[in-house]
N, C-alpha and C positions, 0 to 999 in steps of 0.2 A: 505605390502603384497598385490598383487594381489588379486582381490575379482570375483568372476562369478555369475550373478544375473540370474537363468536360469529357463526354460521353461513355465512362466508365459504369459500374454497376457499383452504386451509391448504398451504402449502408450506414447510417444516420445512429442509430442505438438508441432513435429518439421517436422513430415511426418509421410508413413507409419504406424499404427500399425503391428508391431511383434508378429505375436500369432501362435505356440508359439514364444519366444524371447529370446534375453538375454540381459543384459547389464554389460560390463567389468568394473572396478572402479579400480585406484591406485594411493597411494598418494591425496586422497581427490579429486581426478579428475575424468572425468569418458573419457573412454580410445576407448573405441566403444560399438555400440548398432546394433541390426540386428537379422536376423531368425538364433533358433536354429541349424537347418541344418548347416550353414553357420560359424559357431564358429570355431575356432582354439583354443583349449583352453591352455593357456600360462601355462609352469612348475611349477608347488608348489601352483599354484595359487585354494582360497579356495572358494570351490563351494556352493554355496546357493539354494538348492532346490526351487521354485516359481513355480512347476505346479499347475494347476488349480488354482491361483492366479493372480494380474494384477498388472502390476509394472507403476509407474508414477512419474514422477518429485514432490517435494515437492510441498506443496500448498506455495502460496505469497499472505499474505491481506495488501492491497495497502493502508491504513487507520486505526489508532487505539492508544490506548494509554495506551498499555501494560506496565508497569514497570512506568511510569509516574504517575498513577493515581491506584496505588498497591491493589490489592486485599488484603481483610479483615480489612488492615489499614482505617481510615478516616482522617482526619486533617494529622495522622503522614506520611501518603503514598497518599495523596494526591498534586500531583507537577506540575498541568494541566496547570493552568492559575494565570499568573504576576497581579491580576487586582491594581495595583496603579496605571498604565499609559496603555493608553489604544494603544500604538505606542514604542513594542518591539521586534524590529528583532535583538535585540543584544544578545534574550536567546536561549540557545541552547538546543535540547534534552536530547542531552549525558549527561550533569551535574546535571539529575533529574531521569534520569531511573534507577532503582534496579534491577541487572540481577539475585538476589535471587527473583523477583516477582514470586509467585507461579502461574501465567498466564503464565508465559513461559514454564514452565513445561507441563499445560495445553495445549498450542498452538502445542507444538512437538507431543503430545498424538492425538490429534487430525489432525495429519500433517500436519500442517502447523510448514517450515521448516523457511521461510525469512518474517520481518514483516518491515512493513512502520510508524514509533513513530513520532509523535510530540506534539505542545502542544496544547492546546484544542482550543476552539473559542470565548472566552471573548476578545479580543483583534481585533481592526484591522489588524493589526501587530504581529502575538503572540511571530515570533521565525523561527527557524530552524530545520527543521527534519531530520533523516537518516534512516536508512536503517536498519537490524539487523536479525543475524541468531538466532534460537532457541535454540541451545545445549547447556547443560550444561557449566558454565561460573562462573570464582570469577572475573571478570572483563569487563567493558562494552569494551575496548580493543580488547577483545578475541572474541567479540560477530558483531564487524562494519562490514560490507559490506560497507558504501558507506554515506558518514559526512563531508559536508552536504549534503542531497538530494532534498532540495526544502524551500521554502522557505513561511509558514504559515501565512494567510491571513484571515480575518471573514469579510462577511457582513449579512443583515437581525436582527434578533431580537437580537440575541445574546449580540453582543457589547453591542446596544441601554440598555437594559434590567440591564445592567449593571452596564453601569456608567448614567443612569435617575436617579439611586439609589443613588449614589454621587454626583449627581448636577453636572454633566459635561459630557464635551463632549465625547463620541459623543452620542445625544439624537436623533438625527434622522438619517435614510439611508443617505441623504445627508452628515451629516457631516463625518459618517463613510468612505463613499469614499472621501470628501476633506480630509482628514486625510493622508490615502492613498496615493492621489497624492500629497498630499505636501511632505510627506517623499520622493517620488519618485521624485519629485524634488530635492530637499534637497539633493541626492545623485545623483544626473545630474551633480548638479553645485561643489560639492565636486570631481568629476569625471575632471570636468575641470579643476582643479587647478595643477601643476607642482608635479607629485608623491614627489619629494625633500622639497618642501613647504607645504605638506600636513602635518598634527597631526595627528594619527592616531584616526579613531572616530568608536568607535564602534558597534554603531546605524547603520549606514551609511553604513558600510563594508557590510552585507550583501546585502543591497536593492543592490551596485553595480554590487555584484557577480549575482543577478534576472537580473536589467538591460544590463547587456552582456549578457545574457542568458547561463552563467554559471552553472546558478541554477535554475530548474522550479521554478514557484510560482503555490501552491496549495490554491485554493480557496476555502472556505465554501459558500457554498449560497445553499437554499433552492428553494425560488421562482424564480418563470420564471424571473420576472422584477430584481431581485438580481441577478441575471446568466449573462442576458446582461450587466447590473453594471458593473461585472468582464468584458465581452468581450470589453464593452469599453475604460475600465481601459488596459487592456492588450494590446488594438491595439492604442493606445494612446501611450505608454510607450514601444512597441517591445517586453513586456515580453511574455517569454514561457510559458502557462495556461492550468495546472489543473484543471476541476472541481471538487472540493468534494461535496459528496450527491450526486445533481442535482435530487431534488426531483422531480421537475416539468420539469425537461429534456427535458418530452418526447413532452411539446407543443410548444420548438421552437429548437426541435431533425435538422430539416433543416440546423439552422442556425448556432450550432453545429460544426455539418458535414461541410458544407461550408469552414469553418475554421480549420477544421482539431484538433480539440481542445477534448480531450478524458474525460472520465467521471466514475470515481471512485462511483456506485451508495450503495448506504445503510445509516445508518441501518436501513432496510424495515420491520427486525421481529421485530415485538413489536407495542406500542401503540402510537398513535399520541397526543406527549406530548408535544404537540404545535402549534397554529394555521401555522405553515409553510406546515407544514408536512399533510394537511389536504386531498392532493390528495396525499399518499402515498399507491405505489401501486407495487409487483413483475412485472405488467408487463412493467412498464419504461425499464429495462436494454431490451427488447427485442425490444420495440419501438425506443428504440435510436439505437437498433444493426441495425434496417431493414431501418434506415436512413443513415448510415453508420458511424456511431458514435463509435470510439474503444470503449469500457467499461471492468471495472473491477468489482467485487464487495468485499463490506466490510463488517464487523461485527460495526466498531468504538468500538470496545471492551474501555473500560467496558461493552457498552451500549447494543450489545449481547456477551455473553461468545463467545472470537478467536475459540475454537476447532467447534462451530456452525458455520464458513464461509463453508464448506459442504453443510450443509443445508439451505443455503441460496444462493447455486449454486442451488439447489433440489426444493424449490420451483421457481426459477426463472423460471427454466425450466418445471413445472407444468403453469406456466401461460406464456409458449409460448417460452421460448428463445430456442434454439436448444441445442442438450445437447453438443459435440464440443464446441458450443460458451461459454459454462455454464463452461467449464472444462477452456478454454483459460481465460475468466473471474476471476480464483482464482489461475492462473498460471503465461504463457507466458503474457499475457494482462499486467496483476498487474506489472510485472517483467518488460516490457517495461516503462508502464508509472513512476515508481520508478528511472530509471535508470540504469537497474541492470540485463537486459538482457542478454547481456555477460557471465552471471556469474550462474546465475537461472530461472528456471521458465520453462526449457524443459528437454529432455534425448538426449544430443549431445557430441560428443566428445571434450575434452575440457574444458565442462562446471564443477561446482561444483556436484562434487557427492551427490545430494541431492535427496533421492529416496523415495519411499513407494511403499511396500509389502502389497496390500492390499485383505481381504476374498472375497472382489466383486467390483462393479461400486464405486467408493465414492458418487455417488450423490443418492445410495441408503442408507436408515436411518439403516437397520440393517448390514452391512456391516461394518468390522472392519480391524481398524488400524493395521497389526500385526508386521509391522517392520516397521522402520524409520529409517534412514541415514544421515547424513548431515557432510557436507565433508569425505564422504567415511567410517562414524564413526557409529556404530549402537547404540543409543540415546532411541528406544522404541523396 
């Protein structure tokens, strides 16, 4: 059935706002968007009051690890990090994530409608991430957008930190990117062999699908000198390069931008619970925006509650980002650098019906969620 989203103030993430507005949705699509005046409204089709309200595309947190690392469980819903081998691109998301995680419940309340899962950062190597809607779900199936969507990478403490405890590699930055590159090798020279004489090697499968740039590769790095690590890892090897965090971003934001290499920044609330983190600061995402750096921002759920990516568009923009940039940061941004623009992240026809009915601005703190959407389905 035809759905009518009318007389609210329309924010699209794709042009104009509509205020007032509407937006048509059917079949989990949305069908057109534009000034009330301007509507034709289709037979039988069912009208949703939204005045004095503001309609907006679902939110997208571009980083996180919802359903992998399960609220309230520990040990039993804990599924982040492989640490026996510190070089696993062969594990994947999907076979760790619980779409009963009571986070995802959370994330839709808080609209956020598409989330970015993979596995954590003990690992040079950790795995493979995707993509994934918020609705209600008895199967991770019902839930993909987009598997696999990049392909999970650590350097800085993390790895080190981990296997120094095991007496193995990798005990320093160094060895964590030879690491790196030898798999990336490792999967050059498996590239060259005759597809008919190949074994199938399931290590190796994914770094190929990074080196055709098939697949981004998402990077963890905190510090500056870790960040270029990645840039030269990436221009070394042709891959397509995510930053994740980019805590220190903002002092070589130039070099960034030069390359066109976008930057996933968070999680900024909270305490600096490690010497990387020591210049963490809201206003990186605006220093890297005024260099021309895409940005997104995250929660990294657990590590702030998903329904809190709001308010960490809220204070970004308290310390300078513009609010525009703050809204494309938890939307169209995230939804580009995911892969999954196409499908989410704006109010366009076409796109997935993924909406919010909201009492005000979202990037005000008393403003509430009052409807949710996602593929045309009403979820809150």
């Amino acid at each position: 059935m035809t759905k009518a989203i009318v007389g609210g103030r329309v924010i699209t993430m794709a042009g104009p706002v509509h205020d007032p507005g509407y937006v048509l949705l059917d079949r989990g699509r949305i069908l057109a968007v534009g000034d009330l005046a301007e509507l034709e409204m289709p037979d039988g089709a069912e009208v949703i009051d939204a005045a004095g309200r503001v309609i907006m595309p679902g939110l997208v947190e571009a980083h996180c690890h919802v359903g992998i690392l399960e609220e309230i469980y520990r040990e039993e819903g804990d599924d982040t990090n492989e640490i026996s081998d510190p070089v696993t691109p062969q594990l994947r998301a999907i076979d760790a994530i619980n779409p009963e995680d009571l986070a995802i419940a959370d994330a839709r309340r808080g609209g956020v409608t598409t989330i970015g899962v993979g596995p954590g950062s003990a690992n040079a190597i950790g795995g493979e991430n995707l993509v994934m809607k918020t609705h209600p779900a008895a199967t991770m199936e019902e839930l993909v957008v987009l598997n696999p969507s990049g392909l999970k990478m650590a350097l800085g403490e993390n790895p080190k930190r981990i296997y120094s405890a095991q007496q193995k590699a990798p005990r320093t930055r160094m060895a964590t990117a030879a690491l790196i590159r030898q798999t990336l090798v490792s999967a050059l020279n498996y590239m060259k062999k005759p597809e008919a004489d190949r074994d199938r090697d399931l290590k190796l499968e994914p770094m190929v699908r990074a080196l055709k740039r098939e697949s981004r590769v998402h990077i963890h790095a905190h510090r500056s000198d870790d960040i270029m690590t990645a840039v030269r890892i990436a221009e070394e090897f042709g891959l397509d390069l995510v930053m994740i965090h980019g805590t220190e971003g903002h002092k070589i934001a130039g070099e960034l931008a030069q390359r066109g290499i976008p930057v996933v920044v968070g999680p900024t609330l909270g305490t600096r619970a490690k010497v990387e983190l020591k210049d963490k600061s809201f206003k990186t995402p605006s220093r890297l925006l005024e260099s021309g750096v895409k940005v997104a921002l995250m929660t990294d759920h657990p590590v702030i509650p998903i329904q809190y990516l709001c308010l960490c568009a809220a204070l970004a923009v308290k310390e300078g980002m513009p609010e525009e940039e703050a809204l494309k940061a938890i939307t169209i941004n995230a939804a580009e650098i995911l892969g999954v623009d196409r499908r989410v992240g704006s109010l366009e026809p076409g796109k997935d019906a993924d909406i919010l009915v909201l009492s005000g601005s979202i990037l005000e703190v008393a403003t509430q969620v009052e409807k949710v959407f996602i593929g045309g389905e009403q979820v809150v």
